[in-house]
Every structure is written in C-alpha cells, then in structure tokens.
N, C-alpha and C positions, 0 to 999 in steps of 0.2 A: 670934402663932400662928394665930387664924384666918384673918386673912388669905393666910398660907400657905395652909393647907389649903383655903382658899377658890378659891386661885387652881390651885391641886392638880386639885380638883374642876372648876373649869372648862377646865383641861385634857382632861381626861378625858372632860367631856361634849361638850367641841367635838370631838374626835376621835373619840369614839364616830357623833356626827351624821355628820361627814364622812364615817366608814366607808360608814353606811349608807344617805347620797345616795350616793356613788359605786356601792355595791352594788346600790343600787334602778337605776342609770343604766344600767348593763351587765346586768340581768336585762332592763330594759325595751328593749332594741336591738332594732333592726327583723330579721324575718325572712324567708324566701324561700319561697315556694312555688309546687310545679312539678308540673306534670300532659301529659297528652297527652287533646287532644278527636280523638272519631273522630266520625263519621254514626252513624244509628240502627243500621245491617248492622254496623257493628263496622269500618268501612272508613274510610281516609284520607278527612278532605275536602278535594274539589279544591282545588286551590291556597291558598297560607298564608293568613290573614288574618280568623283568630276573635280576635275582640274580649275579653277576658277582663278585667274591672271589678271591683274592692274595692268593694262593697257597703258603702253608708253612710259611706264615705271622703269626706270637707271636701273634699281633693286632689285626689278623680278618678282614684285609682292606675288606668293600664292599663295592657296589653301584649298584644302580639297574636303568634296562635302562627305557626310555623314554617311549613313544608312537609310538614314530617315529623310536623304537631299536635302536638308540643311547645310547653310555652309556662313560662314563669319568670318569676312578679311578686316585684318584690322589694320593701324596705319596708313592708312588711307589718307591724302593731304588733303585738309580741309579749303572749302574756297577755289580749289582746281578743278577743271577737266577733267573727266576721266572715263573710260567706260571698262566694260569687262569683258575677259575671253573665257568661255565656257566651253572643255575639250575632253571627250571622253574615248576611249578605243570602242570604233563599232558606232560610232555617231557622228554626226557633221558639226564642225565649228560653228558658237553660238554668239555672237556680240550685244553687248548689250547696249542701249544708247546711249551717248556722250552725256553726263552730267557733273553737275557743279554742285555740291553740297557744302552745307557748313558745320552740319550736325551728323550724330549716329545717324542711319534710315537703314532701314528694314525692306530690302526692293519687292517684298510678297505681299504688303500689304496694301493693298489700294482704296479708291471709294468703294468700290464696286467688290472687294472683299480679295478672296486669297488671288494672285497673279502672278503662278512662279514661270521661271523661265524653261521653255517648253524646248529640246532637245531632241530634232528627227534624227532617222538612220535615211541612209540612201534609198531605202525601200518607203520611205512613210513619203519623199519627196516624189518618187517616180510614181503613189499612189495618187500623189495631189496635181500631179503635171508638173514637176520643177525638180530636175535635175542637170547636175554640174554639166557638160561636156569635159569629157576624157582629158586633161593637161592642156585644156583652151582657156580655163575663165570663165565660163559662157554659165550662164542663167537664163531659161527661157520659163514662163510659166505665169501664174493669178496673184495677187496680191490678195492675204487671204485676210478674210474681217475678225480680225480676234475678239471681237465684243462676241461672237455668235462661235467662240471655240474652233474658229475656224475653217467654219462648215459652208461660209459662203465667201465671194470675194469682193472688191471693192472696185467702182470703177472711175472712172478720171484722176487717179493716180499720178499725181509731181514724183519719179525715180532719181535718187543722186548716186551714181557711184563713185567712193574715194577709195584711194588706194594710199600708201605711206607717204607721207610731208603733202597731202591734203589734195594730190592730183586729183581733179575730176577725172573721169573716164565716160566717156557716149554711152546712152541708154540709150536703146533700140526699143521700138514696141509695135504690135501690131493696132491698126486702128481698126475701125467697126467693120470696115471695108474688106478688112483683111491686108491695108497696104501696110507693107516695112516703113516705119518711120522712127528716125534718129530724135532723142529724147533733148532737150535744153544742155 
C-alpha cells in the first residue's frame, strides 16, 4: 500500500515540476522591442544607422535602425532589467531608462502619442546650456521638460548619477542663490 501511494505521489510531484519548468520556460521567452530614434529637432536622422545596444547583455544584443529610425531588438530577456544605448557618429550617447518587461513593447508609443528617442549633437547641447567638459565627466546645465518638447526646464529636480556596478557619483547643483550645492 505505501508503496502505491508512494509512487502516486511521485507522480504527481514530477508532473507538478514539469508543469512548472515548462511554465517558467514560456513566461521567460525572449522579447522585442521597438522604437523610432529621431535628432534633438524631432527630425529623421540622416541616413539609417543608430547603433541601439542591450545594456549589460554577455551577447552584445544590437541592431541598427532603419532609414525611417525604426529599429526592432529582439531577444531581449523577458522579466529583466534592462535599458538601451543609442550611438550614432556625430551624436552624443543616448540611454534609455532601466526597465523590466514581460511582453513585446514598442518604446514610441505612449498615452500621450508618438515619443521617440531624441538623439542631440554637441552643438544642440551647447544651444540648450549643457555640455560635456573636455575628458572630465562633467555635466553642467537645465533639466529639460519633455512634456513641452523641451522648450522649458523643470525645477526641484532629485539628480542620481551611476556609473558601472551601480556606484553613485555626487550631483553638484546650483541653488536659487547661485550657491554650489552637493546633490544626495
């Protein structure tokens, strides 16, 4: 008799595991994601060929966008962290924010309608007050309101800066005052 029931139960627990590798297998299937990069004006950039990189990926995932700034990474692990690097010759490096999906998504589409990822040169940042210093790091300049195309900026601003394996780094800011103040 218990060996019956014994072999009962291990029925039941091997099929219950199998259930749920197989389940885990098909939740964790890679997914797609699709966007369109324009330049800082909201304008095509010439010709195809923005670099668009899986951040943190072993692989290296890229793809590179169209003509039309469309671009479609697939393989993308579902359920993960992740963000993107968007890098073009003649443009500043673009990141996109850390997220976790389970499904395809589409990063152009929002409530608020088309929101591709906007792609300055050195010249569109020295027009808005925010450029690099020369081999320092250094970012000085507005925090710009993208609701408004970014025509105006936003103020009392929370700044984090990370760098590789999640170091914070000191945000500096100027207050109303004009005094240098060290950020959280």
């Amino acid at each position: 008799m218990f060996a019956k029931d014994f072999n009962k139960m291990l029925t039941i627990a091997v099929v219950f595991f199998a259930a749920l590798l197989i389940g885990g297998a098909a939740a964790a299937s890679p997914i797609t994601v699709s966007g369109i990069v324009k330049d800082w004006n909201g304008n095509l950039i010439p010709a195809p060929g923005v670099t668009v990189l899986l951040v943190g990926d072993e692989t290296k995932t890229t793809t590179t966008s169209t003509t039309d700034g469309s671009f479609s990474l697939s393989d993308v692990p579902a359920n993960t962290p992740f963000s993107l690097k968007f890098s073009k010759a003649g443009y500043l490096d673009v990141y996109s924010p850390n997220v976790n999906l389970g499904g395809n998504f589409n990063l152009n589409v929002s409530s608020t309608g088309s929101t591709p990822f906007m792609m300055p040169t050195a010249a569109d940042l020295t027009a808005f007050g925010a450029m690099p210093a020369a081999g320092k790091g250094l970012m000085a300049g507005r925090v710009a309101d993208a609701t408004y195309r970014y025509s105006s900026t936003v103020g009392s601003v929370f700044v984090t800066a990370t760098g590789n394996g999640g170091k914070v780094y000191p945000v500096f800011y100027r207050d109303p005052f004009g005094v240098l103040v060290q950020g959280g």
